[in-house]
C-alpha positions in Angstrom: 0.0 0.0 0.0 1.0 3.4 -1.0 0.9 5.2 2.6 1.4 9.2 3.0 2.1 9.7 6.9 2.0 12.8 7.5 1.9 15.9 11.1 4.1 17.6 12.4 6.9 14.6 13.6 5.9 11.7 12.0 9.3 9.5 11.9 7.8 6.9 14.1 4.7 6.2 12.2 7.0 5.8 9.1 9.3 3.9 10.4 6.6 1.3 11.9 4.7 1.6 8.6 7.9 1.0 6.4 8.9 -2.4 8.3 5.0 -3.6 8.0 6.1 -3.7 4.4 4.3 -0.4 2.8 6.0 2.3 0.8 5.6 5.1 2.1 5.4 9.1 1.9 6.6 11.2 4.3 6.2 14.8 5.5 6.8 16.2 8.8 8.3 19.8 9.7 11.4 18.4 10.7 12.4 16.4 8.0 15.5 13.9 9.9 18.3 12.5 8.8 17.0 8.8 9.7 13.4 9.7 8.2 14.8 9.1 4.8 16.0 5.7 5.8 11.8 4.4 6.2 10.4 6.4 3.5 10.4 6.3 -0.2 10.0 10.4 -0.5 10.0 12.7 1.9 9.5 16.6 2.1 10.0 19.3 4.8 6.7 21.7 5.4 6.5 24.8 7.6 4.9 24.5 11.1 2.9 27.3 10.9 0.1 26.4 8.5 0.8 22.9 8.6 -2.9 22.1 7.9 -2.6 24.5 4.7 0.4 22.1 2.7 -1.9 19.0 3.7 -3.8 18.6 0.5 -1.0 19.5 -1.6 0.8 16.3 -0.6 -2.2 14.2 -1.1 -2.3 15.4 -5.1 1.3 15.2 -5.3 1.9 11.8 -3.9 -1.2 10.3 -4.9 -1.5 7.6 -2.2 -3.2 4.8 -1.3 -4.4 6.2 2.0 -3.3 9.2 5.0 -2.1 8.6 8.2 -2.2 12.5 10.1 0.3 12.3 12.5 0.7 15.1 15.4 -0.9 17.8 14.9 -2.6 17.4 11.8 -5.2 14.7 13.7 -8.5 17.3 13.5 -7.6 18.2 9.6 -9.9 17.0 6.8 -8.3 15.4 4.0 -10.4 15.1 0.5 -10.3 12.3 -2.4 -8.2 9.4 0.0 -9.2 7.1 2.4 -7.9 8.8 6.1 -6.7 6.0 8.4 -7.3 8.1 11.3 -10.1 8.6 13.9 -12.7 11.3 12.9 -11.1 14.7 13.0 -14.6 15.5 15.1 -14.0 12.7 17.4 -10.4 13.2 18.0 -11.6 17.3 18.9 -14.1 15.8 21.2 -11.7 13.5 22.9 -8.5 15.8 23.1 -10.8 18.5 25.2 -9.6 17.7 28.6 -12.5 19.5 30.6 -15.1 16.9 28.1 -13.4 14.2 29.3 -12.6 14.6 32.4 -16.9 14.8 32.6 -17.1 12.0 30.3 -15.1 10.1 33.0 -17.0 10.8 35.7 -20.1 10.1 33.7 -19.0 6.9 32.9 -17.7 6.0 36.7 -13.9 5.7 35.5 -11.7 7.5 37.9 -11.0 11.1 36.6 -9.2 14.4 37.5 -11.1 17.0 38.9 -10.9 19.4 36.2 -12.4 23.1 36.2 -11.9 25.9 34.1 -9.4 28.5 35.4 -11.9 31.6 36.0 -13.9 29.3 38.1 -10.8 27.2 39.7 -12.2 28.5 43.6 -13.3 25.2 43.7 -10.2 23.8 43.8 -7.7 23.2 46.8 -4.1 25.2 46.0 -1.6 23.5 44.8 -3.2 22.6 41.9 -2.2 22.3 38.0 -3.3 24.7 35.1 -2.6 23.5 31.7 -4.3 23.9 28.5 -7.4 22.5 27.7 -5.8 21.1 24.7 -2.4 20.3 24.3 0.3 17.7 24.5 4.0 16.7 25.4 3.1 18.4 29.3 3.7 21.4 27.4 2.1 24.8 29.6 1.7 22.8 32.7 2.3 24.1 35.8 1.5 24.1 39.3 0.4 26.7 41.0 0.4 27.9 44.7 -1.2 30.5 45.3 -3.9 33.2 43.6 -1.3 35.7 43.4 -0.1 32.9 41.0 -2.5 31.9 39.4 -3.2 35.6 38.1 0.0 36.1 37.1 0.2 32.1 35.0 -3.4 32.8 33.3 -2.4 36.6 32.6 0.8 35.2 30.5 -1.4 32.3 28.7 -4.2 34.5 27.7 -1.3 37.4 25.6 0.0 34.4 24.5 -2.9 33.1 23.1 -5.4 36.0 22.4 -7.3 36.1 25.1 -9.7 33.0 24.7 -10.0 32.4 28.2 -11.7 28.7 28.3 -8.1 27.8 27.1 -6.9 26.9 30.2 -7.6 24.5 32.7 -7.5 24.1 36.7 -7.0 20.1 37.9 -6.6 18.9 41.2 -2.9 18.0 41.8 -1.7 14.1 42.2 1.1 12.4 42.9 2.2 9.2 41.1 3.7 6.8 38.9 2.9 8.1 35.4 2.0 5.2 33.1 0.1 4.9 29.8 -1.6 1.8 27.6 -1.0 1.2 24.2 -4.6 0.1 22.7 -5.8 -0.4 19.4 -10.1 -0.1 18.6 -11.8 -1.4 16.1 -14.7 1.3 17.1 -17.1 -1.2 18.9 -13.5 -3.2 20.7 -10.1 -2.4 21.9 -7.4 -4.7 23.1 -4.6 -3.5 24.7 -0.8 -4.7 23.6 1.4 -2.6 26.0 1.4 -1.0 28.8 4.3 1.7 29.4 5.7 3.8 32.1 6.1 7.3 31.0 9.4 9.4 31.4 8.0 12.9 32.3 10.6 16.1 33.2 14.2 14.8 33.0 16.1 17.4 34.3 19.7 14.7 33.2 17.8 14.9 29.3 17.3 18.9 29.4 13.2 18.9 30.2 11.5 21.0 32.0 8.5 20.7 34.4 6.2 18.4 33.2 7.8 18.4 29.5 7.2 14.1 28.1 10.8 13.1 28.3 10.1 9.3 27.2 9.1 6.0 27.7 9.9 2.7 29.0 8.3 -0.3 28.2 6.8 -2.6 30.0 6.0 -0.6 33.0 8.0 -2.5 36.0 5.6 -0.6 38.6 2.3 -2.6 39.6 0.1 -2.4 36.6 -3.1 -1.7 38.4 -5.6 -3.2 36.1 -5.1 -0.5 34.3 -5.1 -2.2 30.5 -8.5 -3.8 31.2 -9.5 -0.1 32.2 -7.7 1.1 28.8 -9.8 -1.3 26.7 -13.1 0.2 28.3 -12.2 3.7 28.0 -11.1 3.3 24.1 -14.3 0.7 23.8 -17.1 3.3 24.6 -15.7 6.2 23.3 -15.6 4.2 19.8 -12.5 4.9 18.8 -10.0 3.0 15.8 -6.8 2.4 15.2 -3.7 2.8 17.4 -4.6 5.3 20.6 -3.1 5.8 24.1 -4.7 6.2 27.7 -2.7 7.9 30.4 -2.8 7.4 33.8 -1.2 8.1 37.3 -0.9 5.3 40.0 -1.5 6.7 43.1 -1.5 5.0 46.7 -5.7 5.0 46.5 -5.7 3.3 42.4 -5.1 4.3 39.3 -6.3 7.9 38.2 -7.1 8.6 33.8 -4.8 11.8 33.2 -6.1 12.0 29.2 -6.9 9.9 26.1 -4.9 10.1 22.8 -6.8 9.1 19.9 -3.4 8.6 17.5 0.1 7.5 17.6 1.6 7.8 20.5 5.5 8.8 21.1 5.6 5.2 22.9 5.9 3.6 19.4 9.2 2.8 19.5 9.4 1.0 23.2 6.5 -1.1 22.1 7.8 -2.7 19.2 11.0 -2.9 20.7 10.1 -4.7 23.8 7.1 -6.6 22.1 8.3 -7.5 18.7 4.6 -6.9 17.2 4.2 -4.0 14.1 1.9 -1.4 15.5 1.3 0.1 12.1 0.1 -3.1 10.9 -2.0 -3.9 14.0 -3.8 0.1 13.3 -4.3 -0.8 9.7 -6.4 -4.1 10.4 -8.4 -2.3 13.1 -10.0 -0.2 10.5 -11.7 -3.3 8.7 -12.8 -4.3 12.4 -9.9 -7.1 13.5 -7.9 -7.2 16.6 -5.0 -8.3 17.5 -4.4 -11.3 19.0 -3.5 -10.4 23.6 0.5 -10.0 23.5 2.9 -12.4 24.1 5.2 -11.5 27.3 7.7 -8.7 26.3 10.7 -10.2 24.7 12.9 -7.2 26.4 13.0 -4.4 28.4 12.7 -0.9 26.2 13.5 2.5 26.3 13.3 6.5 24.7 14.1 9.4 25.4 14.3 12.9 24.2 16.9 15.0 24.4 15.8 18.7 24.6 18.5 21.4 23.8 19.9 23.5 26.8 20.1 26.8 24.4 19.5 27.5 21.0 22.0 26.0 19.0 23.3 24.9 15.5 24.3 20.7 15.1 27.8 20.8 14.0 28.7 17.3 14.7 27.3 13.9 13.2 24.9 12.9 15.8 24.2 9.5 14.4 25.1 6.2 16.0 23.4 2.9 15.9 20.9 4.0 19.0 19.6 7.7 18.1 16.8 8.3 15.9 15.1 11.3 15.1 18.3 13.1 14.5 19.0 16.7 13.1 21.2 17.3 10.0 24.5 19.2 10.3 23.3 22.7 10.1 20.3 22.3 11.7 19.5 25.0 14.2 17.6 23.8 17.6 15.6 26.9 19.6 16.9 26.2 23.5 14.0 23.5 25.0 13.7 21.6 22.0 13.7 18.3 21.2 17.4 17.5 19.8 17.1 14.0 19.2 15.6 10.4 20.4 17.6 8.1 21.8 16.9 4.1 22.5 17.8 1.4 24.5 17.3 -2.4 25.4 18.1 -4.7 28.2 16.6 -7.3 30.5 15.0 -5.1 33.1 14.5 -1.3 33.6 17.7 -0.3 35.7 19.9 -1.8 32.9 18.2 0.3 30.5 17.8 3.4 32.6 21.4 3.3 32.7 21.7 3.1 29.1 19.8 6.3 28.1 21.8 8.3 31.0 24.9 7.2 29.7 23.9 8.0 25.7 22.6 10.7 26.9 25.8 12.0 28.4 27.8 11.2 25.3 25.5 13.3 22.9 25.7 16.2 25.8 29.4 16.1 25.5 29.6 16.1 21.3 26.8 18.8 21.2 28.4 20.8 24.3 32.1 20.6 22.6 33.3 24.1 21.6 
């Protein structure tokens, strides 16, 4: 099948879609040294407006079907079958106030989520973060209303003054996690469930900034797959989606729903051995795949985000990077840099794998 994948960073969808035996187009705004490796064609587009260049791809390329990778997931595509949930679904779900309602609705266990100019409600310290948005990008916690004031000032210049874009939720403490689950829209079976690297400070993130994966999660799993399943189940979703959670001391706690890809891709495939892309192309004429075999390894990822802005002058790949910048390439400071990977038998092997790639990337990128 002729395959256009297509968003914003879209390497991992290629790559899982180039192994599952498709030819495939793709187009992403970073455009990556390795990207070229998975892909018969590929082509650079500007961020802003990325929604703008879509169609111009699908005449050019002419392809069987679209994958939209992140953020192109809401746009409309016209003339090609879209292997994507329904850009009015995918709204729906992504609104973290709707869900956190449809949560409670449904009896899952849910954040308390308010928006900001009615946030009274909540106890201080709490989180504000935008109703929309991924990557923990704009999250943080506030502790005070002298704070608060000052954090929803900031995010209302910065985003014209639509005030219902920002959220209040109640702040908890625990092990992040997440589930891989593919839907067939009536169905979901989960094949992975993942602990979630979040603010790095050894990697260059920030806050609550996604810093990368590892997979399987080690920590007590919670019953959270089973919950996954449901979750994906009655919300009707297809194809390849992600549920996050928080394990707390009193159970596990739904954080948000991701009704695409998710930057897990690469642990999962590593430690489970199964294609993903293939799994999310069969869901879409209804079949499931089969529950998991144990993981054959231990996996890991993570991002590397740039310390200041700065230009790649050195060759940054080696056998365990991906998602790596050309020579040339300039990198605003908080950026992702680079992914790097990892295998071994359990997670402290591979932790210590990633910390000590990580190191030797610092050092090349850090060298005067």
């Amino acid at each position: 099948m002729r395959v256009l994948v297509i968003g914003i960073n879209i390497r991992h969808i290629a790559f899982s879609a180039s192994r599952a035996g498709h030819e495939v187009f793709a187009v992403d705004c970073y455009c990556d040294v390795d990207l070229a490796r998975w892909a018969k064609e590929t082509a650079k587009m500007p961020r802003d407006g990325a929604k703008e260049h879509l169609q111009f791809y699908v005449e050019k390329f002419r392809p069987d079907a679209v994958v939209l990778g992140p953020g192109l997931e809401e746009a409309s595509v016209r003339g090609v079958p879209v292997l994507n949930n329904p850009p009015e679904k995918t709204a729906q779900v992504s609104d973290k106030l709707w869900l956190a309602g449809w949560l409670e609705e449904k009896g899952f266990p849910f954040i308390k989520t308010e928006i900001v100019d009615v946030a009274h409600n909540l106890r201080f310290p709490f989180l504000i973060k935008p109703r929309k948005g991924a990557g923990g990008v704009g999250c943080r916690i506030v502790e005070r209303p002298s704070e608060l004031k000052m954090h929803v000032s900031t995010e209302k210049s910065m985003q014209e003054g639509m005030e219902d874009d920002l959220i209040a939720q109640e702040l908890i403490i625990g092990c992040p996690a997440s589930v891989s689950v593919i839907g067939s829209g009536r169905a979901a079976r989960a094949i992975a469930i993942n602990e979630q690297l979040i603010g790095l400070s050894w990697a260059g993130a920030k806050g609550f900034r996604y810093s990368g994966n590892i997979t399987p999660l080690a920590h007590p799993q919670c019953g959270i797959g089973q919950m996954a399943e449901e979750i994906i189940a009655k919300l009707g979703l297809v194809g390849s989606n992600g549920v996050d959670f928080l394990l707390t001391e009193k159970g596990p706690v739904v954080v948000e729903v991701n009704s695409r890809f998710q930057g897990s891709l690469d642990t999962v495939e590593l430690s489970g051995g199964d294609n993903v892309f293939q799994a999310h192309l069969q869901s879409f004429l209804g079949r499931l795949p089969e529950r998991p075999a144990p993981p054959r390894c231990t996996a890991g990822r993570i991002i590397v985000y740039a310390p200041r802005d700065l230009t790649i002058e050195a060759d940054l790949v080696r056998d365990w990077t991906t998602d790596v910048p050309g020579k040339g390439s300039r990198i605003a400071a908080d950026d992702p840099i680079l992914s790097i990977l990892a295998t071994g038998s359990g997670r402290d092997e591979v932790m210590a794998q990633l910390k000590t790639r990580t190191a030797v990337i610092s050092e090349i990128i850090n060298a005067k």
